[in-house]
C-alpha positions in Angstrom: 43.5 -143.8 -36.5 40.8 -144.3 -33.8 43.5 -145.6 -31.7 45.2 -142.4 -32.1 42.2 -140.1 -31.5 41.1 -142.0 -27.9 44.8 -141.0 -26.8 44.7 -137.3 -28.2 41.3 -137.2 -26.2 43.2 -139.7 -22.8 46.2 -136.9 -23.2 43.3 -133.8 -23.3 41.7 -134.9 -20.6 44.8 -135.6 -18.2 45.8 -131.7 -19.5 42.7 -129.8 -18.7 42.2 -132.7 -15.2 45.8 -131.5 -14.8 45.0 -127.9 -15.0 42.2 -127.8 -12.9 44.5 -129.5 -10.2 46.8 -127.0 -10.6 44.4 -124.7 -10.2 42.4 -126.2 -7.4 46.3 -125.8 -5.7 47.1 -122.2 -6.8 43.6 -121.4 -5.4 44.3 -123.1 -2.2 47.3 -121.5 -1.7 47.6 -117.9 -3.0 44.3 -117.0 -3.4 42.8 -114.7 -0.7 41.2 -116.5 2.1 39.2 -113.7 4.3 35.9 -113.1 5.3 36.5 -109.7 7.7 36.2 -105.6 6.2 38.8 -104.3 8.9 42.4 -103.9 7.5 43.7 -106.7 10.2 41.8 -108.8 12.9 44.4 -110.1 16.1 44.6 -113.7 17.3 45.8 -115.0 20.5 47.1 -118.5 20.7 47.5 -119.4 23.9 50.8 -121.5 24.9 48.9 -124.9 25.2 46.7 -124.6 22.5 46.5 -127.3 19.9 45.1 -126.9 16.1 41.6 -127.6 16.9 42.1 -124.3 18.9 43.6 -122.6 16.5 40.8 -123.5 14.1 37.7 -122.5 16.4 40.1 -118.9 16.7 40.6 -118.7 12.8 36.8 -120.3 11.6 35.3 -116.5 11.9 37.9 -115.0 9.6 38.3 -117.3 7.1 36.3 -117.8 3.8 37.3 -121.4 3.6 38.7 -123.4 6.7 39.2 -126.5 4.5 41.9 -125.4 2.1 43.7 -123.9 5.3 43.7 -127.3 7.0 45.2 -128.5 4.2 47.9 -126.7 3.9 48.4 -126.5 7.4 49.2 -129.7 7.3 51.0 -130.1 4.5 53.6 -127.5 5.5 54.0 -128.8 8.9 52.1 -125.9 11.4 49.2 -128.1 12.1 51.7 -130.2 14.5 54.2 -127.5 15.4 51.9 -124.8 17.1 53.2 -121.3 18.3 52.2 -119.4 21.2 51.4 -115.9 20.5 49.9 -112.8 19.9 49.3 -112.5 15.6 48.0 -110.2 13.3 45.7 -111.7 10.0 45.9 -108.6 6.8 42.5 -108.4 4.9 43.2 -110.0 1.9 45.7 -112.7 3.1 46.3 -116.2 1.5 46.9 -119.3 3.4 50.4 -119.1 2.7 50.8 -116.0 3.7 48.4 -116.7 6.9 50.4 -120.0 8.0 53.4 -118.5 7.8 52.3 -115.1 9.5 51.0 -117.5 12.7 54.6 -119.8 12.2 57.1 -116.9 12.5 55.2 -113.6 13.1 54.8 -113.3 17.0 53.8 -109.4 17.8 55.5 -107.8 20.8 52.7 -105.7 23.0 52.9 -103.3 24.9 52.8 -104.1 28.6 52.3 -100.7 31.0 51.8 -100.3 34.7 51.4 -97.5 37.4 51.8 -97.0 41.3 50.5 -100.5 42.8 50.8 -100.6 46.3 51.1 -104.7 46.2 52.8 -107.4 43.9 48.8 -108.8 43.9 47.2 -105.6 42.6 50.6 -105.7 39.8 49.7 -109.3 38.9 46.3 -108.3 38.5 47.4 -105.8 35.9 50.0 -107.5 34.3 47.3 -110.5 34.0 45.1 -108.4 31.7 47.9 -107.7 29.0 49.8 -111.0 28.7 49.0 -114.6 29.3 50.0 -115.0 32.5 47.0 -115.3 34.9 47.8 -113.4 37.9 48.1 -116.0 40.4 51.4 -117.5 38.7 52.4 -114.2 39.1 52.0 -113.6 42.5 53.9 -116.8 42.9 56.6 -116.1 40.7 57.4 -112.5 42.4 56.9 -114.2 45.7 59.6 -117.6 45.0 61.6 -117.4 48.6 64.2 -118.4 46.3 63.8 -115.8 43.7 64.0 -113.0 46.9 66.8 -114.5 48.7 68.7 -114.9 45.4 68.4 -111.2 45.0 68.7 -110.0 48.3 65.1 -109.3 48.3 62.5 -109.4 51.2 59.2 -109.4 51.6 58.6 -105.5 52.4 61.1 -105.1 49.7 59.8 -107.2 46.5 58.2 -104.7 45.1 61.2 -102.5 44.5 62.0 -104.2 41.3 59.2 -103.3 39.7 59.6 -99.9 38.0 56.3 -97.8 36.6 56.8 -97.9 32.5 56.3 -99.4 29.6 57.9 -102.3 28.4 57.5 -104.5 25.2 57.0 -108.1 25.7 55.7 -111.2 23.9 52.1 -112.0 24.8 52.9 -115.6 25.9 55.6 -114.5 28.3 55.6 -116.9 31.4 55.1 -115.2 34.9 58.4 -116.2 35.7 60.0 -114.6 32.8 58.3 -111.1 33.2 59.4 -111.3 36.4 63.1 -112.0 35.1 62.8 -109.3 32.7 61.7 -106.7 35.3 65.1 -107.7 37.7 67.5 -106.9 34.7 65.2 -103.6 34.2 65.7 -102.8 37.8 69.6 -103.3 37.7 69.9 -101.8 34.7 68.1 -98.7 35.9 70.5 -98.5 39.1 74.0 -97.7 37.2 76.9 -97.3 39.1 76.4 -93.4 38.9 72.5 -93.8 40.5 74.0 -96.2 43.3 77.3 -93.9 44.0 74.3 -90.7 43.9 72.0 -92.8 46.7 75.1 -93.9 49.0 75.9 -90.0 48.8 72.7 -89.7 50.6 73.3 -92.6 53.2 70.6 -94.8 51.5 70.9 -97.7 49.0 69.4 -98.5 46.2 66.1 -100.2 48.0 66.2 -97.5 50.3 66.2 -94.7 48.0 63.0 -96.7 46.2 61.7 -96.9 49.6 62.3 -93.1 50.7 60.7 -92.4 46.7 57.5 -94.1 47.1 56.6 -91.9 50.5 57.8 -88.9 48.2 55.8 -90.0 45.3 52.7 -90.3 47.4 53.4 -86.9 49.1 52.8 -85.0 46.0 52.2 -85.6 42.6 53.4 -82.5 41.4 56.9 -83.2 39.7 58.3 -80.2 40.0 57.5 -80.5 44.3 59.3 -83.8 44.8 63.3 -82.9 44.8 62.0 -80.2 47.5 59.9 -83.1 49.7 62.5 -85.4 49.0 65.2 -83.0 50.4 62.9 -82.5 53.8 62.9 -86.3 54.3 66.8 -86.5 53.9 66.9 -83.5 56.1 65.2 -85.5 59.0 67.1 -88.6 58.3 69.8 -87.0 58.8 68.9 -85.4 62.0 67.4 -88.5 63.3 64.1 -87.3 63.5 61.1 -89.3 62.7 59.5 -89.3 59.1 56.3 -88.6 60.4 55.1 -88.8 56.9 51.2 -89.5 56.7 51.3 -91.9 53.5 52.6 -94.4 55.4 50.7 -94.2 58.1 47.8 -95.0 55.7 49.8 -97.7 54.4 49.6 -99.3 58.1 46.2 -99.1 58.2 45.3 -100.5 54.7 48.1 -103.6 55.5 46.7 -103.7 59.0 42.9 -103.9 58.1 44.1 -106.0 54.6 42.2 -103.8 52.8 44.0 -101.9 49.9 40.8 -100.3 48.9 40.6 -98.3 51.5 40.2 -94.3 50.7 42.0 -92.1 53.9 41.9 -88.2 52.8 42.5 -87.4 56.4 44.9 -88.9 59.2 43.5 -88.8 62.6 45.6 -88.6 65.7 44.0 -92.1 66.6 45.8 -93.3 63.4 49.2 -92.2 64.9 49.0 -94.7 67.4 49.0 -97.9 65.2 51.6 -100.3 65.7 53.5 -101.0 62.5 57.1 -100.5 60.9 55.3 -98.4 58.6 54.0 -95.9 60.8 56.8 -93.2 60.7 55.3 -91.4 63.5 55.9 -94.0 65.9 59.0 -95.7 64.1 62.2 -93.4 63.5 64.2 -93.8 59.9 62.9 -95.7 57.0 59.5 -98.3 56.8 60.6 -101.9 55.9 60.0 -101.2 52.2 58.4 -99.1 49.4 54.2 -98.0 50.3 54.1 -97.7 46.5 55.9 -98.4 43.3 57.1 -94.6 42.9 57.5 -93.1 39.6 61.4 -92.3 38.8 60.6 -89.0 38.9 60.5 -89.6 42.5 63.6 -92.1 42.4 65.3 -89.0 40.9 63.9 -86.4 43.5 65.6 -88.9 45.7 68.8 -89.1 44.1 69.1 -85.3 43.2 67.3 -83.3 46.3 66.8 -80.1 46.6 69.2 -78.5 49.5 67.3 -76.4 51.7 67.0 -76.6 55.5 63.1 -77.8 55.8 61.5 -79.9 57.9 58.2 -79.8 57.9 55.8 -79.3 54.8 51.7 -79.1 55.5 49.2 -79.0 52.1 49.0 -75.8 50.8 45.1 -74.5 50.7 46.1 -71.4 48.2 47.9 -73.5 46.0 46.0 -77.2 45.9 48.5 -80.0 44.6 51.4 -77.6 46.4 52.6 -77.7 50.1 53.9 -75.2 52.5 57.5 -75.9 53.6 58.8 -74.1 57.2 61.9 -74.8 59.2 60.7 -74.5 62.6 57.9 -76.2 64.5 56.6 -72.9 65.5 56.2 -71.7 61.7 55.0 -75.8 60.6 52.5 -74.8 63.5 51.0 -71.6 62.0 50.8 -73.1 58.2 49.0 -76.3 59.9 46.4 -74.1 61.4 45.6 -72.6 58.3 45.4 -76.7 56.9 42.8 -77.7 59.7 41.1 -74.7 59.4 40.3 -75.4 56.0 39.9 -79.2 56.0 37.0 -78.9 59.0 35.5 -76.5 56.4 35.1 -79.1 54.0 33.8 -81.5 56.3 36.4 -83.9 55.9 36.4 -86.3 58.4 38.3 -89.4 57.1 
């Protein structure tokens, strides 16, 4: 009978030891392991990162970093880390936090503008995913990559067209700029290219032609009229004499991209560059700018009209003044001067 009663209490004891294992492993598993208020905190794990990284990233979110090492291990993540952008719910349990970091990698939202230079898009592209900006100005620049793709120098920033894209956070530089070739020839169909040859230009010429267009005016509604003057005096052989690029040839020439020009001087005419379409008939080497596709489309789809020369409009800012002979472009620039020397505007 004693016998019987020390193996009741051996058996009693292994149940409620048992239980409070079981427990101690519900706990550790299911139960919620966060310490923030705000419905979901975002961790980057960079693509080298190790789990001692991962830990320092986590430690300020967690209520208890123990039982998540635990089970980090035990499932395997602890020595199969992920790269990535991941989002952590209030509320979450290590399961449900391992697994989130394991198979969960959010997409963001990568968006650039009108950069004059693959180094000022690198420098924005840097900011949103985790390639640093100097793999990225080496990945644009690959000779191999350009001559691959029929791409130059003055022409490598063609590719590149102003949106928004969705991409993983730990996209190498190399494979953004993969992703933005196969945006670019997916963007040039077969009707865009048969629509640019229509207008003697292909498609890195019709980028090229866009960018001066884009930085002409930034009124949308303007550009298919601007775009039309400049196929106008392609077409007659006449010189662009377009003042963006001009500016263009004096930022490259002083290698100074921050340089603010509101007014071309006759001096500036003289510069020596491709780019100066005062000097240089037909097209600069490449694009000034990345242009909008509204411009590419201005481009594509010009207005017909017989204009060739356009001065800013001083009754309607934004808005230029279009004539088709020097002697009218004459009497709207007068107008332009007067009012620019009014301002005081001397560069």
């Amino acid at each position: 009978m004693y016998i019987k009663k020390i193996l009741l209490v051996i058996v009693g004891l292994g149940v409620i030891g048992g239980g409070m294992f079981a427990y101690k492993v519900y706990t550790a598993i299911f139960s919620p392991n966060t310490r923030f208020e705000a419905p979901e905190q975002v961790v980057f794990i960079p693509s080298d990162a190790d789990f001692d990284q991962v830990r320092d990233s986590l430690r300020p979110l967690l209520t208890d970093m123990i039982s998540f090492e635990q089970l980090a291990t035990r499932k395997g993540y602890a020595a199969n880390i992920k790269a990535g952008k991941y989002v952590i719910a209030k509320g979450m349990n290590n399961n449900q936090i391992i697994n989130s970091l394991r198979s969960n990698n959010i997409p963001v939202r990568v968006s650039f503008n009108n950069q004059e230079r693959v180094e000022n898009l690198a420098g924005r592209i840097a900011a949103q995913i985790e390639a640093d900006s100097v793999s990225l100005v080496k990945a644009m620049k690959d000779p191999d990559f350009l001559a691959a793709n029929d791409l130059t120098e003055p022409t490598q920033l063609a590719i590149y067209l102003p949106n928004s894209y969705e991409f993983f956070w730990n996209t190498s530089a190399e494979k953004f700029r993969d992703r933005m070739l196969k945006e670019y020839q997916r963007f040039w169909t077969p009707e865009r290219v048969e629509k640019a040859k229509e207008q003697g230009l292909t498609p890195n010429e019709a980028i090229t032609l866009a960018s001066i267009v884009h930085k002409e005016t930034s009124k949308i509604d303007e550009r298919p009229r601007v775009a039309g003057l400049y196929l106008n005096r392609l077409k007659k052989n006449n010189a662009l004499q377009a003042d963006p690029t001009v500016i263009y040839a004096l930022k490259k020439h002083q290698n100074d991209f921050d340089l603010v020009i509101k007014r071309v001087l006759y001096k500036d005419l003289e510069i020596d560059s491709p780019y100066n379409t005062y000097k240089y008939a037909g097209l600069p080497p490449g694009p000034i700018t990345m242009p909008d596709i509204s411009a590419i489309e201005a481009v594509l789809d010009p207005e017909e009209h017989e204009y060739l020369y356009m001065v800013a409009n001083v009754e309607n800012f934004g808005y230029h003044k279009f004539a088709k002979t020097l002697a009218q472009h004459n009497r709207n620039k007068e107008q332009y001067i007067r009012w620019i020397n009014s301002q005081q505007i001397n560069r």
